[in-house]
N, CA and C of each residue as an Amber inpcrd file, in Angstrom:
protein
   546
  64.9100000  -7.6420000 209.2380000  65.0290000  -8.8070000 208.3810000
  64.1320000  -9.9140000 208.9360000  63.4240000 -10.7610000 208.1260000
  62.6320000 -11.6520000 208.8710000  63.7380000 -12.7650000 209.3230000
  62.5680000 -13.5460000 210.1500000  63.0660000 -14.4190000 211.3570000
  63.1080000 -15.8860000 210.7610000  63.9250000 -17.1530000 210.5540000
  63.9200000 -18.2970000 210.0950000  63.9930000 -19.0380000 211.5950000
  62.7340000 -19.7960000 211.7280000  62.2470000 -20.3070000 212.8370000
  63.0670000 -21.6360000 212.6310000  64.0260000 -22.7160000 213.8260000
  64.4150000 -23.9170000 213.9040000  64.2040000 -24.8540000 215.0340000
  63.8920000 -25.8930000 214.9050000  63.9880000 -26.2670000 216.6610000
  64.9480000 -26.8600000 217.3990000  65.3650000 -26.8900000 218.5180000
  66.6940000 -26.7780000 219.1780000  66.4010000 -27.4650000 220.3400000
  66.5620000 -28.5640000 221.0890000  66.6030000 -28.5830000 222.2150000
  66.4840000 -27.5440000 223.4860000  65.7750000 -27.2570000 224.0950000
  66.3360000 -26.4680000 225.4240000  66.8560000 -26.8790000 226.4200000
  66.7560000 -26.1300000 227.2370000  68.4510000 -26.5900000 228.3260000
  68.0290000 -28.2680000 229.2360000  66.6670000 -28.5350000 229.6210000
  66.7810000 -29.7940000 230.0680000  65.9320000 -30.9400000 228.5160000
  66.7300000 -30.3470000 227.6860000  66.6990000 -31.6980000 226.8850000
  65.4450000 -31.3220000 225.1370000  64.6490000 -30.7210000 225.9730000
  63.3490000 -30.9360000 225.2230000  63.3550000 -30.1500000 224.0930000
  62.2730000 -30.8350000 222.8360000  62.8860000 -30.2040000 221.8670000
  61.9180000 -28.3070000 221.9260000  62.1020000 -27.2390000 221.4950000
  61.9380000 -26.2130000 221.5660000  62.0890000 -25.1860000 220.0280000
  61.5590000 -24.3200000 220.0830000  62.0310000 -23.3560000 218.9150000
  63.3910000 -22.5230000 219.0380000  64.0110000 -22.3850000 218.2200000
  64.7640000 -20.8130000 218.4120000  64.7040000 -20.0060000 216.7350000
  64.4730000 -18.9080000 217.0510000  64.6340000 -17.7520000 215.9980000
  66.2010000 -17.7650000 215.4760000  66.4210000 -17.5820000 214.1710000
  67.6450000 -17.3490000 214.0160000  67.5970000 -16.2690000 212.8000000
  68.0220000 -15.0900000 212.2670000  67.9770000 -14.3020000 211.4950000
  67.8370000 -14.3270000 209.9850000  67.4250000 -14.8690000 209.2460000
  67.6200000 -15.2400000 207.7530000  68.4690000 -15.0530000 206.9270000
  69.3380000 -16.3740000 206.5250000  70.9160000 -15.8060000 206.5070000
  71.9180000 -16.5760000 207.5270000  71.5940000 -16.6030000 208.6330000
  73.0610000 -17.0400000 209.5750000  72.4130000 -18.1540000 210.0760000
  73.1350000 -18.9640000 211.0200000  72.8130000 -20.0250000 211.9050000
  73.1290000 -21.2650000 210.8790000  71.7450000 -21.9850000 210.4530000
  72.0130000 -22.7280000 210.1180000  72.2030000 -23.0030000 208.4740000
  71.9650000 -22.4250000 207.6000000  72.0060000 -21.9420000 206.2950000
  73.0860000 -20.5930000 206.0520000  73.8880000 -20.1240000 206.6380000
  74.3820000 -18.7520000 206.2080000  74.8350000 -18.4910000 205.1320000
  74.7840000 -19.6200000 204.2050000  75.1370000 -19.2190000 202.6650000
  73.6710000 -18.8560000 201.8290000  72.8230000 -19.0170000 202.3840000
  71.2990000 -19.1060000 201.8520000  71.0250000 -17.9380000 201.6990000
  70.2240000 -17.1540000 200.7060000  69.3120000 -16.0030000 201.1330000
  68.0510000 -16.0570000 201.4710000  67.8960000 -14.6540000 202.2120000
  66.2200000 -15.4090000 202.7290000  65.2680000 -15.5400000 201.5520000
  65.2220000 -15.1010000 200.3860000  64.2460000 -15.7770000 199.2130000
  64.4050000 -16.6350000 198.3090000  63.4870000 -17.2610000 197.6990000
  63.5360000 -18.9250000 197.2510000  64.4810000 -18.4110000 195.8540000
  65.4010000 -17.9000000 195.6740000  66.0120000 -17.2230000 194.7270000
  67.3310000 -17.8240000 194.7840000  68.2040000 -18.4420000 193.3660000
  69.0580000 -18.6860000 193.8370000  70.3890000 -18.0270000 194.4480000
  71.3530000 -18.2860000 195.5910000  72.0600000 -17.4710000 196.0930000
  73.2430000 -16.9150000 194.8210000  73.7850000 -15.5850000 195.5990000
  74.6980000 -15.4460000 194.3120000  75.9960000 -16.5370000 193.8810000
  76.2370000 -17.6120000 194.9400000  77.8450000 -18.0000000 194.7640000
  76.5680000 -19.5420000 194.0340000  75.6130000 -19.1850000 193.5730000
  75.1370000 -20.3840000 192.6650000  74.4620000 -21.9930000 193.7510000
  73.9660000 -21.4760000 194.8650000  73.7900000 -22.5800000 195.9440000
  72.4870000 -23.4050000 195.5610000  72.3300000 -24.3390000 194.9970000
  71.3100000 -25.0010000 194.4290000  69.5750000 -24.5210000 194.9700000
  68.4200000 -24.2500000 194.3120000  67.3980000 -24.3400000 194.6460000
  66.4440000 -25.2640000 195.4980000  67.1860000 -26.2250000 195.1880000
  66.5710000 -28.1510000 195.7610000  67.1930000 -28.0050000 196.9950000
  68.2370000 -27.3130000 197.1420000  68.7760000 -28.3550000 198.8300000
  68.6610000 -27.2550000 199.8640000  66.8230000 -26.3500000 199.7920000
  66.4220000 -25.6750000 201.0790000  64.8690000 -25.8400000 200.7160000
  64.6050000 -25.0760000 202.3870000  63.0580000 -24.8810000 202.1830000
  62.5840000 -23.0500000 201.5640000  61.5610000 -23.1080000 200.9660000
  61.7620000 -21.7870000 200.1200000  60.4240000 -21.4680000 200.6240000
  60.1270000 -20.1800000 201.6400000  59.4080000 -19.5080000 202.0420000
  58.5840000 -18.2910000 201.2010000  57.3910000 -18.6490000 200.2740000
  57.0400000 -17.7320000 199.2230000  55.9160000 -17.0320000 200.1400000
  55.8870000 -15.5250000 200.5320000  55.1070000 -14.6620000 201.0600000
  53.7400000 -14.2750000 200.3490000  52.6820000 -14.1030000 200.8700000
  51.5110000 -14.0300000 200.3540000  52.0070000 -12.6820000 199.1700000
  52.1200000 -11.6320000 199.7310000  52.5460000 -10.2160000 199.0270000
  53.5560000 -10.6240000 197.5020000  54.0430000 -12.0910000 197.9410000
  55.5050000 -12.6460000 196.6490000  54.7980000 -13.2970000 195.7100000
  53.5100000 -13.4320000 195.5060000  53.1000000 -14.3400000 194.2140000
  52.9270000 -13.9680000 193.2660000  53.2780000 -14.7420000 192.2090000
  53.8710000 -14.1540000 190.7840000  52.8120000 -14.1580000 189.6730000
  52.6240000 -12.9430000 189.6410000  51.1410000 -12.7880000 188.1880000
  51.5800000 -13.0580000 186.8280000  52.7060000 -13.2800000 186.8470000
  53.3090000 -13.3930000 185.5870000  53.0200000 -15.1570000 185.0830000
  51.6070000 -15.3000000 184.7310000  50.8380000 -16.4300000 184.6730000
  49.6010000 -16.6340000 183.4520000  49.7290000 -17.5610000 183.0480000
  48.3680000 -17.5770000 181.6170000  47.2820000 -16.7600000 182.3890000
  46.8770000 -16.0110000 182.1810000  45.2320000 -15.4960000 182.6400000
  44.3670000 -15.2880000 181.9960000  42.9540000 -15.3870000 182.3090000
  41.8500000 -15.5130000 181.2050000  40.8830000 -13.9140000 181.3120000
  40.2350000 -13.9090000 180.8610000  39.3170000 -12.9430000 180.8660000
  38.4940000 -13.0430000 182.4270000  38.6880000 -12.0590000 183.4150000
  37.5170000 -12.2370000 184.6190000  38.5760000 -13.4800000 185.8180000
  39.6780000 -14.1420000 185.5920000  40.3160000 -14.3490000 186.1170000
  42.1670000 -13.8700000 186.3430000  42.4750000 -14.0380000 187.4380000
  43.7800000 -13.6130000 187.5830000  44.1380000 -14.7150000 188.5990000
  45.3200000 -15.2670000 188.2180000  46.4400000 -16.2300000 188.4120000
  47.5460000 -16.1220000 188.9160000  47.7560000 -16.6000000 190.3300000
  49.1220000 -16.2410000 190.8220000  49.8590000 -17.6280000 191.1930000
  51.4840000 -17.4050000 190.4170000  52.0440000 -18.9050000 190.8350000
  52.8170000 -18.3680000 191.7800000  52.8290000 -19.9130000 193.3400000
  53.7400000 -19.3360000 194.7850000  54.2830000 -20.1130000 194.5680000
  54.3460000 -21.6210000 194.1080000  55.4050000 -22.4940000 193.6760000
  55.2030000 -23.0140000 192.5210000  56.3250000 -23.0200000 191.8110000
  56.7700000 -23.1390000 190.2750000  58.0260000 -23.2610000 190.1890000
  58.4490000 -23.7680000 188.2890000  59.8830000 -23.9110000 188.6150000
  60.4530000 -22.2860000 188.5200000  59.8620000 -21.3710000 188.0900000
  60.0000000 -20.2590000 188.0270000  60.3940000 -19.8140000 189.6250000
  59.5580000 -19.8130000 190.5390000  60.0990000 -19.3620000 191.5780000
  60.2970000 -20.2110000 192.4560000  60.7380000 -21.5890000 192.5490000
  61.1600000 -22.1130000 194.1440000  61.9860000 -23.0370000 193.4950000
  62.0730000 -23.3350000 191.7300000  63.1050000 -24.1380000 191.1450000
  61.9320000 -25.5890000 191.7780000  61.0360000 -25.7200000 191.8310000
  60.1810000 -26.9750000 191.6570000  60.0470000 -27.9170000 190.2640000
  60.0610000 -28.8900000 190.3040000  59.9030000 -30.0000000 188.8580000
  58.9350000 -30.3180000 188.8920000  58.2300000 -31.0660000 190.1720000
  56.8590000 -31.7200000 189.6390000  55.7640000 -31.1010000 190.2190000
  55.9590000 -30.0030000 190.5230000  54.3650000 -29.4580000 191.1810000
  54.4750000 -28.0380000 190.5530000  53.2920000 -27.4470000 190.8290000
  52.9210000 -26.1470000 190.8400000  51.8490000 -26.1170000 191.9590000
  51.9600000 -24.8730000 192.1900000  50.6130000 -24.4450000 193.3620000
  51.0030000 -22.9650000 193.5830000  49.4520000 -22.3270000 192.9920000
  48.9300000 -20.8150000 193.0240000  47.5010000 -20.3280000 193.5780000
  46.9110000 -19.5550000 193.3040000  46.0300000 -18.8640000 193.2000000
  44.9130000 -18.6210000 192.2340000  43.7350000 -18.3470000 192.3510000
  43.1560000 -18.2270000 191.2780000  41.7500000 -17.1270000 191.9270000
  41.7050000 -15.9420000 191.3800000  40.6950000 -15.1230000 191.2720000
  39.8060000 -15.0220000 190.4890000  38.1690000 -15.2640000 191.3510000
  37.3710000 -15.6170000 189.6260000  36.5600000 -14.3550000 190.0680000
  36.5020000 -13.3460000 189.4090000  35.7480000 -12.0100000 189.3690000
  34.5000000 -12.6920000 189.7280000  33.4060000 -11.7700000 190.1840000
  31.8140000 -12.0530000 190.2180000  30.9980000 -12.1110000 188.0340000
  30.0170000 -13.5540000 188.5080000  29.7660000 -13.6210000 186.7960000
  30.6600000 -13.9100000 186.3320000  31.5150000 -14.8900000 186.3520000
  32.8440000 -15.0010000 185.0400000  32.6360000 -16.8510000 185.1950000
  32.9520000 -16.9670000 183.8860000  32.9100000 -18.5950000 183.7440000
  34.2160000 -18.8920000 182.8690000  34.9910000 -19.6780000 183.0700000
  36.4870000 -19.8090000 182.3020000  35.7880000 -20.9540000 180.6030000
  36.7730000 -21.2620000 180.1790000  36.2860000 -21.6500000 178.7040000
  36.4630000 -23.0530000 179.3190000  35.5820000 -23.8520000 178.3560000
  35.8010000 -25.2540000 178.6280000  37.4340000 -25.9100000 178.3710000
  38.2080000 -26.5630000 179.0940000  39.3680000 -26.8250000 179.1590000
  39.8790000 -28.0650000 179.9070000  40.9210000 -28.8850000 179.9330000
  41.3980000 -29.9060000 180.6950000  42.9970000 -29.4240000 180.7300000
  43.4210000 -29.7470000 181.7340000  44.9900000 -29.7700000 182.0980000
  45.6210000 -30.8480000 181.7550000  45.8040000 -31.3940000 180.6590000
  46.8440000 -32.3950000 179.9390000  46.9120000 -33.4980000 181.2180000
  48.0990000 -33.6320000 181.0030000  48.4820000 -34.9220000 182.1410000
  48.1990000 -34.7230000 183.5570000  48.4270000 -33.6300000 183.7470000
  48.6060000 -32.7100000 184.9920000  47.5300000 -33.1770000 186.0510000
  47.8180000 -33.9560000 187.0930000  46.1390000 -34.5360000 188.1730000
  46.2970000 -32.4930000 188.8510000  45.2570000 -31.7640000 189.2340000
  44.8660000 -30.9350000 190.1330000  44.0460000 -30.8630000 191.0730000
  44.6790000 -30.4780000 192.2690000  43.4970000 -30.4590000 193.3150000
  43.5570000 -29.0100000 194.0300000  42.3280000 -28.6400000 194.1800000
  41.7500000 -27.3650000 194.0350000  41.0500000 -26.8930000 195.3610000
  41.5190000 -26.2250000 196.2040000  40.8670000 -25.9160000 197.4570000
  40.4740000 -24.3100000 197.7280000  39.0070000 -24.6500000 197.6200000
  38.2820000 -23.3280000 197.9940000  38.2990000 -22.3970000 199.0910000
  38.8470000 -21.5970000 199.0020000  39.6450000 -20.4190000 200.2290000
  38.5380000 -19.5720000 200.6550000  37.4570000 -18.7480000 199.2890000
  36.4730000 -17.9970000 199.3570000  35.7030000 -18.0060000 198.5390000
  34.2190000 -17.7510000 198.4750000  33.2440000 -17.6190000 197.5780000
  32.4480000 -19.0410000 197.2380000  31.8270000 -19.0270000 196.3590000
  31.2390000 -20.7670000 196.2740000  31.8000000 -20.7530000 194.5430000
  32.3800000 -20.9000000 194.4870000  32.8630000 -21.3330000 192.8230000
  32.0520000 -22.6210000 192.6480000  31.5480000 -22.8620000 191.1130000
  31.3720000 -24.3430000 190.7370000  32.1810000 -24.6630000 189.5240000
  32.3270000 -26.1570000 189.2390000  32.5240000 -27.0700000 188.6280000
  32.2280000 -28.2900000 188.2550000  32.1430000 -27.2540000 186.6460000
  31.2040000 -28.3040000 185.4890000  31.9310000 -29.3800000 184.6630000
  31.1370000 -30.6960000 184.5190000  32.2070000 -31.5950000 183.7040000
  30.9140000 -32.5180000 183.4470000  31.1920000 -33.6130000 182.0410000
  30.4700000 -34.5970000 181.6570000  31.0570000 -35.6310000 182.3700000
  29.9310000 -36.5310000 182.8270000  29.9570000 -37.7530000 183.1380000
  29.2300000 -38.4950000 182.1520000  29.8140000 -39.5670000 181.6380000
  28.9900000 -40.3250000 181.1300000  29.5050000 -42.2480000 181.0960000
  29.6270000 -41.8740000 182.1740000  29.8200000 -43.2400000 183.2730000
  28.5760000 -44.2880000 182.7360000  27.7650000 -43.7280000 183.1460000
  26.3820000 -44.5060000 182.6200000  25.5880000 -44.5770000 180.9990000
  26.5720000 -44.5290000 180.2520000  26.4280000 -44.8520000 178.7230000
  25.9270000 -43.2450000 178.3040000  24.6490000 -42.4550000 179.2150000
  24.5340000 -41.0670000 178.3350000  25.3160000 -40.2410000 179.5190000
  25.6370000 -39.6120000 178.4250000  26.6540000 -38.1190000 178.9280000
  25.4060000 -37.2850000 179.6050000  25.7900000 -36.4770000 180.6390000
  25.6070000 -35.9330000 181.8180000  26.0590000 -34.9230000 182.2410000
  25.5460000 -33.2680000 181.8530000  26.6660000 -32.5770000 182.8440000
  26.3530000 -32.4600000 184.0800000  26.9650000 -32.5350000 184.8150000
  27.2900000 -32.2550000 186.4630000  27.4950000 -30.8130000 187.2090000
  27.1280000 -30.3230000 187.9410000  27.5830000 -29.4500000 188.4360000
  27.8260000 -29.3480000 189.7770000  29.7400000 -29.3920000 190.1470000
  29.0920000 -29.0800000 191.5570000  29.8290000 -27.9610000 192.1160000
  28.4910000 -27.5680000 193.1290000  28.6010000 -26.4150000 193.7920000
  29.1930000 -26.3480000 195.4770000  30.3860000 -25.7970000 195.2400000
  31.1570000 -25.5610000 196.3370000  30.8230000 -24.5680000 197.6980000
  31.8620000 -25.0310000 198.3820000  31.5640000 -23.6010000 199.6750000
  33.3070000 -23.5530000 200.3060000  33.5480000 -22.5580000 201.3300000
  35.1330000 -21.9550000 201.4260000  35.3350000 -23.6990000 202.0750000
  36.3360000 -24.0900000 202.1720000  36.8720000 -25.3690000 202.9370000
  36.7720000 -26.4180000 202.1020000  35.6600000 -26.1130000 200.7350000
  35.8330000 -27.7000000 200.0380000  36.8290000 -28.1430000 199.4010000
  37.0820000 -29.1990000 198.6080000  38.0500000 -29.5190000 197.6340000
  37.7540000 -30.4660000 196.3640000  38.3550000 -30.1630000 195.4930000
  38.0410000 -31.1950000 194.2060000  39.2450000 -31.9270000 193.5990000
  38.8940000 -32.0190000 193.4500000  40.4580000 -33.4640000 192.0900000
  40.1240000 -33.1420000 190.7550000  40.7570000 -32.8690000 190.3970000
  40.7120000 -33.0390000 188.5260000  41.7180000 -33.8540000 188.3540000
  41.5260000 -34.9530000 187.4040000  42.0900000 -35.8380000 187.1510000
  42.9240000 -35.8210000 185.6190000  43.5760000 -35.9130000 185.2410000
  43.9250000 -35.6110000 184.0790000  43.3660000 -35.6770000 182.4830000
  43.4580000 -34.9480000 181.7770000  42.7370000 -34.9430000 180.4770000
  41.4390000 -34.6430000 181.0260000  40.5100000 -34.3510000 181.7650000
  39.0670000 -34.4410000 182.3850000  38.8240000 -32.7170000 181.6040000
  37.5440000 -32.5910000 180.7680000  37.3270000 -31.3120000 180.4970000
  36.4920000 -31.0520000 181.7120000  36.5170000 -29.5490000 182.0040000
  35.4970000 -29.0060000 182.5480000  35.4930000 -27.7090000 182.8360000
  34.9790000 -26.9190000 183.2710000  34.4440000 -25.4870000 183.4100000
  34.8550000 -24.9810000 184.7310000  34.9290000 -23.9850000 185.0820000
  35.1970000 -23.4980000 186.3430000  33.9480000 -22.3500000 186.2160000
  33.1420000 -22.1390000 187.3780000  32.4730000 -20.7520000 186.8840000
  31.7820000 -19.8290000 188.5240000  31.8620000 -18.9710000 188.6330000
  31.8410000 -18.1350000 189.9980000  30.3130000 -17.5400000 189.1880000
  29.2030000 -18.1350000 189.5970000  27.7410000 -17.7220000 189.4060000
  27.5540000 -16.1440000 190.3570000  28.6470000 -16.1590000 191.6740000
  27.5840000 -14.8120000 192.3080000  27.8300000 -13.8960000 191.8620000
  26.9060000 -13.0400000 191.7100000  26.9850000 -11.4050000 190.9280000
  27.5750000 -10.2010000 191.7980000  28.0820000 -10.5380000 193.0000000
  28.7970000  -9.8760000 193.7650000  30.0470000  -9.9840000 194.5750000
  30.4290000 -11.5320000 194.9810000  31.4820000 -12.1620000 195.4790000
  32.2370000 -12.3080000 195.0080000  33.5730000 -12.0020000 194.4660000
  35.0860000 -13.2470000 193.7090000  35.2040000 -14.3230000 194.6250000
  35.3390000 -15.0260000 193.8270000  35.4830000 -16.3640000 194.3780000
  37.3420000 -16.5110000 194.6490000  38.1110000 -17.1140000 195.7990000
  39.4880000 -17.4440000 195.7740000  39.6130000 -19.2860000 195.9150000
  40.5610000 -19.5510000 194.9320000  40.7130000 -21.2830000 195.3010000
  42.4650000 -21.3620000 195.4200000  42.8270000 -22.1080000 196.0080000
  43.9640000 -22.0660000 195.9050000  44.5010000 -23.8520000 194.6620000
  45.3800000 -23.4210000 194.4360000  45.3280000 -25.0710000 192.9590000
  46.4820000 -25.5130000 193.2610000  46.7290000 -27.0660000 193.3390000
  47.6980000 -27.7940000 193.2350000  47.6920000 -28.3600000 192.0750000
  48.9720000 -28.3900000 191.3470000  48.9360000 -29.5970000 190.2240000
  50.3810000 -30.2270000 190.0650000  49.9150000 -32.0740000 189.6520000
  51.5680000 -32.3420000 189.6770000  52.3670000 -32.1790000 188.3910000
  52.1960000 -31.1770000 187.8210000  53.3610000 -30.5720000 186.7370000
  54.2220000 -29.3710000 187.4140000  54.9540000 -29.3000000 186.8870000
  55.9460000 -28.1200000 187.5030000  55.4780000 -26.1850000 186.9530000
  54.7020000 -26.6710000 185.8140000  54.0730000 -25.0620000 185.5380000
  52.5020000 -25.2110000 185.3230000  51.5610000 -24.6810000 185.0430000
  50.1140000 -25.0450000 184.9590000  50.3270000 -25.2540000 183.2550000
  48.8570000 -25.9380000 183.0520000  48.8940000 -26.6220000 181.8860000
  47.1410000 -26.3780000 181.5400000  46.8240000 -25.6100000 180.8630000
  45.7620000 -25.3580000 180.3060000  45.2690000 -25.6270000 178.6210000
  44.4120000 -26.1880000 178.0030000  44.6070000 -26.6570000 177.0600000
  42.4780000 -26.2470000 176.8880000  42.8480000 -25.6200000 176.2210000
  40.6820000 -24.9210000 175.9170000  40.5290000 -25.7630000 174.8470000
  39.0320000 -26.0190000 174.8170000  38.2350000 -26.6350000 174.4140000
  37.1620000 -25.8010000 173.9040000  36.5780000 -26.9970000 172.2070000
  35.0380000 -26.1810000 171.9930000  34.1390000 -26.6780000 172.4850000
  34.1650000 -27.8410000 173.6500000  32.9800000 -27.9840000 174.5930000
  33.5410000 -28.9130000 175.5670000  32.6200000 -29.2250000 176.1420000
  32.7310000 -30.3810000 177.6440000  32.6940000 -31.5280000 177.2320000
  31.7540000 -31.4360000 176.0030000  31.3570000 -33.2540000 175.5940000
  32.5160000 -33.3970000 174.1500000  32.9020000 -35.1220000 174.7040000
  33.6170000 -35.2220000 173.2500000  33.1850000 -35.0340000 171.9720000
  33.9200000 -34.9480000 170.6700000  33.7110000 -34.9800000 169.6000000
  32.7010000 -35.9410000 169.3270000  31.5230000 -36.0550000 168.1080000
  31.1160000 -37.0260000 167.9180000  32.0670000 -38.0940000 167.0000000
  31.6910000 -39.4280000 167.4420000  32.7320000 -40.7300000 166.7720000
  32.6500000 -39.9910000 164.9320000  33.5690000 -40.7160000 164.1080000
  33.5330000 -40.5630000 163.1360000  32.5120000 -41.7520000 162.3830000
């Protein structure tokens, strides 16, 4: 059974680790997964340990990408966040899209993924592109269209995504640039 790590004082005072079994010590009504217990023990009042091998594909996915949620309200009983996974095959570009309200921030694990969006800060619209490497990070800000797209013809790209809604929020688009005014 895995091990639920706590820290404990040791014998002259200082604070220290101890192992305790998952399940007993200090939680023994808990189970060890972010699942709720059977006698109904709330989701909110622990910490919920989601295993790389535990992430849940059962997620919007696009063509050339695959989507895994590790926290959701689906699995850790979360309200205002989500945070998963995202696999962008080699050559795959996602559809133009913005995440509603939802701010996301997006950290590149593997591959150089880019991301495309209009600026038009300076009266003409502008697309942008920028091109990432493993360790970077981006912000998407809410309502913001833009593109996600993995250019190498041999690499998948991995990012890992934060967003502050409790499930992801995808909303496609027929382009990057707004409508023209009426």
């Amino acid at each position: 059974m895995p091990t639920a790590h706590r820290h404990a004082p040791t014998a002259d005072g200082e604070p220290g680790a101890s192992c305790t079994e998952a399940g007993t010590g200090f939680h023994p009504h808990l189970p060890d997964h972010g699942r709720p217990a059977a006698d109904g023990a709330p989701l909110r009042a622990r910490l919920h340990h989601v295993r790389a091998g535990e992430l849940d594909g059962d997620t919007a996915q696009s063509s050339g990408m695959r989507r895994f949620a590790a926290i959701s309200g689906g699995t850790v009983g979360s309200e205002k966040l989500w945070m998963g996974q995202t696999h962008v095959a080699p050559a795959t570009a996602s559809s133009d899209h913005h995440h509603g309200e939802s701010e996301t921030a997006i950290h590149v694990v593997s591959g150089h993924p880019e991301f495309v969006f209009v600026d038009d800060s300076s009266g003409t619209p502008e697309e942008i592109r920028l091109r990432t490497s493993p360790g970077d990070y981006i912000f998407v800000p809410p309502f913001v269209p833009h593109r996600e797209e993995n250019p190498d013809l041999t690499e998948e790209a991995v990012v890992v995504i934060a967003r502050s809604t409790q499930e992801a929020i995808v909303v496609n688009l027929p382009s990057l640039y707004p409508p023209p005014s009426a």
